[in-house]
C-alpha positions as CSV (number, residue, x, y, z in Angstrom):
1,X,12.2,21.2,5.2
2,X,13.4,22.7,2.0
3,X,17.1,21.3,2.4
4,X,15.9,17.9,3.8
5,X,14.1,17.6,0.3
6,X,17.3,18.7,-1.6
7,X,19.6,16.2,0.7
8,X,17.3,13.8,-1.1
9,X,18.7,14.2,-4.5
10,X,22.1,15.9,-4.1
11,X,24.6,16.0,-1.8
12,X,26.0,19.6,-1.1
13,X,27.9,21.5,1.5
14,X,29.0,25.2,1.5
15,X,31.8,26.3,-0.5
16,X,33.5,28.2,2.2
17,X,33.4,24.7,4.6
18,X,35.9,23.0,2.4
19,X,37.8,25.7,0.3
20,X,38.5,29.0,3.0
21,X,39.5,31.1,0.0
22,X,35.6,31.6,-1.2
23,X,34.7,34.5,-0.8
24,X,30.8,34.1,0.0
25,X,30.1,31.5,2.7
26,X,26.8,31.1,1.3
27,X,28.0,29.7,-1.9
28,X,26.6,25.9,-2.5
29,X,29.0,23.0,-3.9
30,X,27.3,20.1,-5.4
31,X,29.2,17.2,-4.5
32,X,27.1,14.5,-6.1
33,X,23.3,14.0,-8.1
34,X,22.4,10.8,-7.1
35,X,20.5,8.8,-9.4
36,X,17.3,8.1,-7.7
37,X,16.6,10.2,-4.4
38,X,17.0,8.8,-0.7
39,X,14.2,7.4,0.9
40,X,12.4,10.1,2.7
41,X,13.1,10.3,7.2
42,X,9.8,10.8,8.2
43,X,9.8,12.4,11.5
44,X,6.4,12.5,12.3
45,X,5.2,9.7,15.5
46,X,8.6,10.5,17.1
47,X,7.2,12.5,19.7
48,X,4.4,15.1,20.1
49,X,1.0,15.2,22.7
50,X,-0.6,12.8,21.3
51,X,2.8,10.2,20.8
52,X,4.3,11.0,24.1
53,X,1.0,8.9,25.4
54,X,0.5,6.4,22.7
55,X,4.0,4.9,22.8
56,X,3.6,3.7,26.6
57,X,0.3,2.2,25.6
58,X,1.7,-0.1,22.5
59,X,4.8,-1.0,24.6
60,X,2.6,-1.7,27.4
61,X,0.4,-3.7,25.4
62,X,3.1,-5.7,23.8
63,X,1.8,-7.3,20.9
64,X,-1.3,-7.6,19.1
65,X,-2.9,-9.4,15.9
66,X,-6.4,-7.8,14.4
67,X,-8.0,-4.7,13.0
68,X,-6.8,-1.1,14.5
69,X,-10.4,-0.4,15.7
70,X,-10.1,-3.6,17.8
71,X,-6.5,-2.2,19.2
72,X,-8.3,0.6,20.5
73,X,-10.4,-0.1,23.6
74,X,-7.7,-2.4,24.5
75,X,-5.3,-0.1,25.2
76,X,-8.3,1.6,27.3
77,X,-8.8,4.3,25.1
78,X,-12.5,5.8,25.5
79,X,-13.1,2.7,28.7
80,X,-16.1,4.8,30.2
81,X,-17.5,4.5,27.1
82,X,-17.3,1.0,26.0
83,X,-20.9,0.8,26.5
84,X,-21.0,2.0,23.0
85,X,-18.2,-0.5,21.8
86,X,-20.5,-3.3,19.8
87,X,-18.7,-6.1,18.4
88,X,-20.1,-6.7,14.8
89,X,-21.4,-10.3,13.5
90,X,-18.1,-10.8,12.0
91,X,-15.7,-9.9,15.2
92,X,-12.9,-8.3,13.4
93,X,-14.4,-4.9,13.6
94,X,-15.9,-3.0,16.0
95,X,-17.8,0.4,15.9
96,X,-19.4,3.3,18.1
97,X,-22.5,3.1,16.3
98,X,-25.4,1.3,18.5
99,X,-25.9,-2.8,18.1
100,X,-22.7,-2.4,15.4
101,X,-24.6,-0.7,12.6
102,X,-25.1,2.6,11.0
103,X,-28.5,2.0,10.7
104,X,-31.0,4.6,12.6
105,X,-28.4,6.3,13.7
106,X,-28.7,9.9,13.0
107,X,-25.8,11.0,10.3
108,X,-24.5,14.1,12.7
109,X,-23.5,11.0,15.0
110,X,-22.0,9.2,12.8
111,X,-19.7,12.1,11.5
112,X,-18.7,12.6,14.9
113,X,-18.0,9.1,15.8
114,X,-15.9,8.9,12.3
115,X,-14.1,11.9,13.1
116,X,-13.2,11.0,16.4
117,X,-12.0,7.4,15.1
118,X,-10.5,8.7,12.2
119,X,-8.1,11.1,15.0
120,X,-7.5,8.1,17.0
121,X,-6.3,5.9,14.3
122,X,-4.0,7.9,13.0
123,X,-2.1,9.1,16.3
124,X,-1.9,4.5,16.8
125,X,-0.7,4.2,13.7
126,X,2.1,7.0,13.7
127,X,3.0,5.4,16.8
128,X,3.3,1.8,15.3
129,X,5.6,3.2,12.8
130,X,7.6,5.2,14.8
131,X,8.2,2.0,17.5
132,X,8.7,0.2,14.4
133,X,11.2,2.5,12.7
134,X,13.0,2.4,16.2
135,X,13.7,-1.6,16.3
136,X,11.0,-1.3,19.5
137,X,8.4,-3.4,17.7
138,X,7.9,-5.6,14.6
139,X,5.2,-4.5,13.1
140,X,3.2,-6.5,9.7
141,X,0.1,-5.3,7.9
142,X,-1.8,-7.7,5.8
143,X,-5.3,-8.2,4.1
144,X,-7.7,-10.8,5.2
145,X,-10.6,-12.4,3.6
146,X,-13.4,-14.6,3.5
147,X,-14.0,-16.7,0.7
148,X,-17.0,-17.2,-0.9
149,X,-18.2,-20.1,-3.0
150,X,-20.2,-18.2,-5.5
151,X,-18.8,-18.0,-9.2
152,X,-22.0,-17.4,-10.9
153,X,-21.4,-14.1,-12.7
154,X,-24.9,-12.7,-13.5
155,X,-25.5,-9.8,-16.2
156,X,-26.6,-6.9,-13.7
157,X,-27.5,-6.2,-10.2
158,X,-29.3,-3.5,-8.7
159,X,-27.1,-1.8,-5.8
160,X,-29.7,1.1,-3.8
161,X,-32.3,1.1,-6.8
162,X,-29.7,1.2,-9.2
163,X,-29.2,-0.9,-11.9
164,X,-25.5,-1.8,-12.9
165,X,-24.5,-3.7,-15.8
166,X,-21.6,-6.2,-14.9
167,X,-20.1,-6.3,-18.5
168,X,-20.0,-2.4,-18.1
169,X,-17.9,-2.5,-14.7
170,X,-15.1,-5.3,-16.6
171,X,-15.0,-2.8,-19.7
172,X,-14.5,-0.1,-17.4
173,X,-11.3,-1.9,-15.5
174,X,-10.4,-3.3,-19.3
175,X,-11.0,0.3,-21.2
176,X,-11.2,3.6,-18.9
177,X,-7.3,4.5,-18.5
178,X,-8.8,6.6,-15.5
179,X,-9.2,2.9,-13.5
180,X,-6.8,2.1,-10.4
181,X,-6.6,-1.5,-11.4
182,X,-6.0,-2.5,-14.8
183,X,-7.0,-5.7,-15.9
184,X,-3.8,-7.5,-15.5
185,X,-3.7,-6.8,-12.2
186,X,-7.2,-7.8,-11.2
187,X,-6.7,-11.1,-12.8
188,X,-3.7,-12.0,-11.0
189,X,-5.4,-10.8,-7.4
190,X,-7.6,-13.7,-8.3
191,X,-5.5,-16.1,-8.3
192,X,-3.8,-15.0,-5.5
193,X,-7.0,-14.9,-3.7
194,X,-7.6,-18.5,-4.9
195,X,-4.6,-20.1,-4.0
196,X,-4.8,-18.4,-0.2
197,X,-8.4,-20.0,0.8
198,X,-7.7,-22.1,3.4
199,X,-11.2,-23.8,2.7
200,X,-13.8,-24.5,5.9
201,X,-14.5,-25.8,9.0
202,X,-17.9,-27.6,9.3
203,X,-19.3,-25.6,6.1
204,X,-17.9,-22.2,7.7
205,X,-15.4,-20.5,5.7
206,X,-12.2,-19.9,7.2
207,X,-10.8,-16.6,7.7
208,X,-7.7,-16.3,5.3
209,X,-4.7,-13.2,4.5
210,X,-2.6,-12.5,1.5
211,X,1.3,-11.4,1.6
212,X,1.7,-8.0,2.5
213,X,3.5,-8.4,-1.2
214,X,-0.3,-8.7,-2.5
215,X,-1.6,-5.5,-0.5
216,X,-0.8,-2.9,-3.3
217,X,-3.3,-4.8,-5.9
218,X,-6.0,-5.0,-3.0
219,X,-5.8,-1.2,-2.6
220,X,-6.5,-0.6,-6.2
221,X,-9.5,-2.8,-6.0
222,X,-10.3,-0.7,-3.2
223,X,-9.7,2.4,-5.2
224,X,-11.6,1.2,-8.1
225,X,-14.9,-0.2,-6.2
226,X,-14.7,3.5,-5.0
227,X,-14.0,5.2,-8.1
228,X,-17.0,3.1,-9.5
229,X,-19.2,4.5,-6.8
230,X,-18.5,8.0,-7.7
231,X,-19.3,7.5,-10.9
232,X,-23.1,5.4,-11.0
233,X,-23.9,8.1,-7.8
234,X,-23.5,10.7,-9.7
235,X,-24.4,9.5,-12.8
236,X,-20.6,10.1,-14.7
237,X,-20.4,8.4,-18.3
238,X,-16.2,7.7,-17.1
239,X,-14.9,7.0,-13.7
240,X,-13.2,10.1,-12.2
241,X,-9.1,10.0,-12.3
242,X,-8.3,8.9,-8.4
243,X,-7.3,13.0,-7.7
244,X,-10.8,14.0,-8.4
245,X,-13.0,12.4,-6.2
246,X,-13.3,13.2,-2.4
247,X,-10.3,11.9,-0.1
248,X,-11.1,8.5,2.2
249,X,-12.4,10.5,5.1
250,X,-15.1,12.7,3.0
251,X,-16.0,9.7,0.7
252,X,-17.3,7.7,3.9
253,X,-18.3,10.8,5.1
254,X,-21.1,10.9,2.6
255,X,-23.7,8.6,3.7
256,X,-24.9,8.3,0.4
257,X,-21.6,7.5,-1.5
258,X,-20.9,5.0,1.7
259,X,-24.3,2.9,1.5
260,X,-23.4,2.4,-2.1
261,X,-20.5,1.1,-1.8
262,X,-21.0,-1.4,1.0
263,X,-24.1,-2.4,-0.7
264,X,-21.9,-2.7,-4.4
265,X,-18.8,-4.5,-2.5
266,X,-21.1,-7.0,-1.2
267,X,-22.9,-7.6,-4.6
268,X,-20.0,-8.0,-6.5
269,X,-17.3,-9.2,-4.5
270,X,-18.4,-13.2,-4.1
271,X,-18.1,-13.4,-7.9
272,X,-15.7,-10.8,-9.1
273,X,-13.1,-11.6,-6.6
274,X,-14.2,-14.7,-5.0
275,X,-14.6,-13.1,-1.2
276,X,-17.8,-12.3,1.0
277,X,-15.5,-9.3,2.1
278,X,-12.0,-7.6,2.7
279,X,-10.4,-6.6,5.4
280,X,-7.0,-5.3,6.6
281,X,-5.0,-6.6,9.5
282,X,-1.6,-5.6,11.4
283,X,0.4,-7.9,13.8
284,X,3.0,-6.7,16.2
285,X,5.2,-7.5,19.1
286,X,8.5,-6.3,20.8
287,X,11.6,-7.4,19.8
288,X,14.3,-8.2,22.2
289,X,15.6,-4.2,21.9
290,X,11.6,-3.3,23.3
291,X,11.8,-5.6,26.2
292,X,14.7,-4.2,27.1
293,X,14.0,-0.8,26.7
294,X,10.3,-0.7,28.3
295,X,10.9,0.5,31.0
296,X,12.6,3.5,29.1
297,X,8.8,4.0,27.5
298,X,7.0,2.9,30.8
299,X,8.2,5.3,33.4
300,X,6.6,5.8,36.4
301,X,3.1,6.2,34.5
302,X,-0.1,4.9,35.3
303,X,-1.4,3.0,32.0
304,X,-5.1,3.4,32.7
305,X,-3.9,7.1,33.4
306,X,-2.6,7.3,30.3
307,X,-5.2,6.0,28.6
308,X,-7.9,8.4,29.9
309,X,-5.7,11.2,29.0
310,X,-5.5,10.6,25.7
311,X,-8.7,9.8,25.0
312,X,-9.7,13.6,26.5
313,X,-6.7,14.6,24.2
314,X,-8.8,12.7,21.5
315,X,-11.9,14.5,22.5
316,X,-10.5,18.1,22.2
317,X,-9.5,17.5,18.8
318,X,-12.3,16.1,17.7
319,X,-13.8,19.2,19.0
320,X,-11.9,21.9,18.5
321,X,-12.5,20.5,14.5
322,X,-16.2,20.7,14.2
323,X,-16.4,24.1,13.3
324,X,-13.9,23.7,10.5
325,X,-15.9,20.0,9.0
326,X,-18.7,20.8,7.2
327,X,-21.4,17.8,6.6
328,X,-24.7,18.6,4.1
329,X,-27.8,18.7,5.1
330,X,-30.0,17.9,2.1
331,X,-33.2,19.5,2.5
332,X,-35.7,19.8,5.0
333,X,-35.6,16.2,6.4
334,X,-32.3,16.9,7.9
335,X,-32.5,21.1,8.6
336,X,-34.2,19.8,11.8
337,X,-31.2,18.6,13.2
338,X,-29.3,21.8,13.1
339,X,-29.4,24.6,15.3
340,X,-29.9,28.1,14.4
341,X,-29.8,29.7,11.9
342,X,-29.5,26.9,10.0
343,X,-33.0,25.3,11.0
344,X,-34.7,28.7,10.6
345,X,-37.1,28.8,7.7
346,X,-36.1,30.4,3.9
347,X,-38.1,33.5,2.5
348,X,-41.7,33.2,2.4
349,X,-41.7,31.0,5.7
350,X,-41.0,28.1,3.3
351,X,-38.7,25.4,4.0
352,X,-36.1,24.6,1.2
353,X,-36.9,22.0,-1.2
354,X,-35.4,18.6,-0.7
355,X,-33.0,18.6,-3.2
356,X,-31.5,21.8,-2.0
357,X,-27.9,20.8,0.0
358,X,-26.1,22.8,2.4
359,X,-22.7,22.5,3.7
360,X,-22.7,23.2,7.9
361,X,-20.6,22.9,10.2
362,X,-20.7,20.0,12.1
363,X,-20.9,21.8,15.3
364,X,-24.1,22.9,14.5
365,X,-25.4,19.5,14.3
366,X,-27.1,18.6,17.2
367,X,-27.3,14.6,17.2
368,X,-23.2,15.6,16.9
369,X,-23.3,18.4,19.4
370,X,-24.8,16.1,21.8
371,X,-22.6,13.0,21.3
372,X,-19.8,14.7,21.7
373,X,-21.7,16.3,25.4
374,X,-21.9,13.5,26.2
375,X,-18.9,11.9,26.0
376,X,-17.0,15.3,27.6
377,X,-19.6,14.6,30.6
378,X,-18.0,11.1,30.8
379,X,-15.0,12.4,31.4
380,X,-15.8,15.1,34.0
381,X,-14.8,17.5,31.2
382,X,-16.3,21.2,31.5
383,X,-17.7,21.7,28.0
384,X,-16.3,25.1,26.5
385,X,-19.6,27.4,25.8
């Protein structure tokens, strides 16, 4: 890896290759420094376990157009399970959690079910890129939204019980140098938002999407609305810089830090932005080279084969992590749902007090521990004791 990084930015060769009378055929020549350095190869997605399975499916599949979490049962990942697939209101997202809401739904679960998602996704979309990167596929990712009506910008709002000024949040993206977005930038993603609506059809707004051009100033948004989060949660008098708040998957990981920011996203979005909400897309389908070549990716294999072996691939992960994520357990509300030790009682036979958090791992959950039972049993998989 070390001399991949170097072949970025010089180009070398031994000594000895080209001139036999060096002495040391270890010696390096520099034969140029180039001014910026090479794109990077990335590797990764060009085979492995997880790959080797995924490829069939997407070639299989063919093409595609909406959210990766609606690409997933339909390449039959998880299928004994779809009882547990719920289609939200808005039908470009669906979710493991029951009647598509995290609502009642004990925490442990939902760690589990994000983790498991979270594994998933990330094997699909290494695969995209790789079928891409190999002319198999062409493969787009976009932003979509829905517009919203509403341009009345009111002085505060109260997100969870808390009160946030809206002055505060534009001095914040006009003043903290710590802010993803900078004002510039969040003032010409409004007008680009503006002139994409696509307006509505009988009083329903339409579903619109921005230029994959437009994406980088809708992932600072993203950053900032999170950034903001961090800060009125934990009660910070300047947003954190974006390396010193938790990474994506512990930041929806926190069910506190998560509730916020849906609940602040849909407060503020209609009138900062000019959307009811944002979400992000990707489109693909084979290319001439892919139709030609699936039967290169196809094989002999079963798809529906496939597919349940990757999900129990999927599953194994997932499981062979849970001892290594922790999740907190804030107080004695939540100690109930771990096993022991962790539910046994402090000194003096007392419980802790509520604002006491723990980190545990997350196979000591048991809402967690039970899900992921469950879905081994689905399988016919022996759960290891």
């Amino acid at each position: 890896m070390i001399e991949d990084e170097f072949a970025r930015h010089i180009k070398y060769c031994k000594h000895h290759d080209i001139d036999p009378t060096v002495p040391s055929k270890r010696e390096i020549l520099i034969q140029e420094v180039y001014d910026a350095p090479l794109e990077r190869t990335e590797n990764r997605g060009k085979h492995g376990k997880y790959i080797d399975f995924v490829k069939p499916l997407l070639v299989k599949k063919g093409s595609f157009q909406g959210t990766i979490n609606q690409l997933l049962p339909q390449l039959g990942l998880f299928e004994p399970n779809n009882a547990y697939w719920r289609a939200r209101k808005n039908k470009w997202e669906l979710s493991f959690w029951e009647n598509g809401t995290s609502e009642n739904v004990l925490p442990g679960r939902i760690y589990y079910d994000r983790r498991l998602l979270h594994n998933s996704k990330q094997a699909i979309t290494r695969g995209l890129d790789a079928l891409n990167g190999d002319g198999i596929i062409t493969l787009r990712r976009y932003y979509c939204f829905l517009p919203s009506s509403e341009h009345f910008i009111p002085d505060s709002i109260s997100v969870m019980g808390i009160e946030i000024s809206i002055q505060e949040m534009f001095k914040t993206i006009n003043e903290d140098e710590n802010a993803a977005i900078t004002s510039k930038e969040f003032k010409a993603l409004r007008q680009e938002i503006e002139s994409n609506k696509r307006g509505t059809i009988e009083g329903i707004p339409v579903p619109s999407f921005l230029p994959e051009s437009d994406n980088q100033l809708i992932e600072k948004l993203i950053a900032f609305m999170r950034q903001y989060t961090y800060k009125i949660c934990n009660n910070m008098q300047t947003i954190p810089a974006l390396d010193q708040f938790p990474n994506e998957y512990n930041f929806w990981g926190n069910r506190q830090l998560h509730q916020v920011h849906q609940a602040l996203i849909q407060k503020c979005y209609p009138f900062l932005i000019g959307c009811k909400t944002i979400w992000k897309e990707l489109a693909y389908h084979l290319t001439e080279l892919g139709k030609n070549n699936q039967a290169q990716y196809l094989g002999e294999l079963d798809t529906s084969t496939v597919a349940k072996k990757l999900s129990c691939l999927f599953l194994g992960l997932t499981g062979a992590q849970m001892e290594k994520i922790l999740i907190p357990c804030r107080g004695r509300d939540e100690l109930k749902d771990f096993t022991a030790p962790y539910n046994k009682p402090m000194r003096g036979n007392k419980t802790p007090p509520v604002s006491i958090t723990r980190w545990i791992p997350l196979r000591n959950n048991i809402p967690a521990y039970n899900r992921h039972k469950e879905l081994y049993a689905l399988y016919g998989i022996v759960l290891p004791s």
